[in-house]
C-alpha positions as CSV (number, residue, x, y, z in Angstrom):
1,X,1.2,-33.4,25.1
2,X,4.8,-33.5,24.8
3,X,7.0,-35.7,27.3
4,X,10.5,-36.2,27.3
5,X,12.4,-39.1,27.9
6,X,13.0,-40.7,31.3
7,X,16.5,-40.0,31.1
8,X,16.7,-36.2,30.1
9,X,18.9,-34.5,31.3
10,X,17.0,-31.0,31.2
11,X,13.4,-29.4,30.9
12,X,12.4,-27.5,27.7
13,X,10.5,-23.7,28.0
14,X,7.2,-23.9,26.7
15,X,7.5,-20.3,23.9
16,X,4.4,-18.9,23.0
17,X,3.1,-15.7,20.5
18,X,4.7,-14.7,17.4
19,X,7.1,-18.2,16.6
20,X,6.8,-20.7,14.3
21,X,8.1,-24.5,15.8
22,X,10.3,-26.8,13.2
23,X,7.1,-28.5,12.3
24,X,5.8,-25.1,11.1
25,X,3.2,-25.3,13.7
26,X,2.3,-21.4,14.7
27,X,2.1,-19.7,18.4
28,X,4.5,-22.1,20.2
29,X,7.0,-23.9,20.2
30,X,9.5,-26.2,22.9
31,X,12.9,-25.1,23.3
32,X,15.7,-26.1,25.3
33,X,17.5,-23.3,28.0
34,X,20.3,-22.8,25.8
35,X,18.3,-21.7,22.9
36,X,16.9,-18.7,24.5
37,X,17.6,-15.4,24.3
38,X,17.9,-13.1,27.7
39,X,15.2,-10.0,28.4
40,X,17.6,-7.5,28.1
41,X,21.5,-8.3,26.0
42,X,23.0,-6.7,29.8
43,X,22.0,-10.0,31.6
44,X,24.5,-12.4,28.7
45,X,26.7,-9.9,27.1
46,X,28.7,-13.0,26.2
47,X,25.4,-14.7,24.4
48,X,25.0,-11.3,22.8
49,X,28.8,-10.9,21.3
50,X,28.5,-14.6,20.0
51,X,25.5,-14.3,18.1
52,X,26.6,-11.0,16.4
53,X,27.8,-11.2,12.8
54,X,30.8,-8.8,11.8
């Protein structure tokens, strides 16, 4: 079980299926909010534009 500090200041998503964690540990992985990709690029077009490469 993972448990975060009393003090955090946010939750983390629980990712499952086809991811690998840091730890190389396969099918899931904890990840902060900011981390995460939106469904569909029209929901952040501003995530999508700062995370394409020229």
């Amino acid at each position: 079980m993972t448990e975060l500090p009393p003090g955090a200041e946010r939750a983390l998503w629980l990712v499952t299926g086809d991811v690998f964690s840091f730890d190389n540990q396969l099918g899931f992985a904890f990840v902060r909010p900011e981390h995460l990709m939106p469904l569909t690029p029209e929901e952040a077009p501003e995530t999508l534009d700062a995370l394409m490469l020229d």
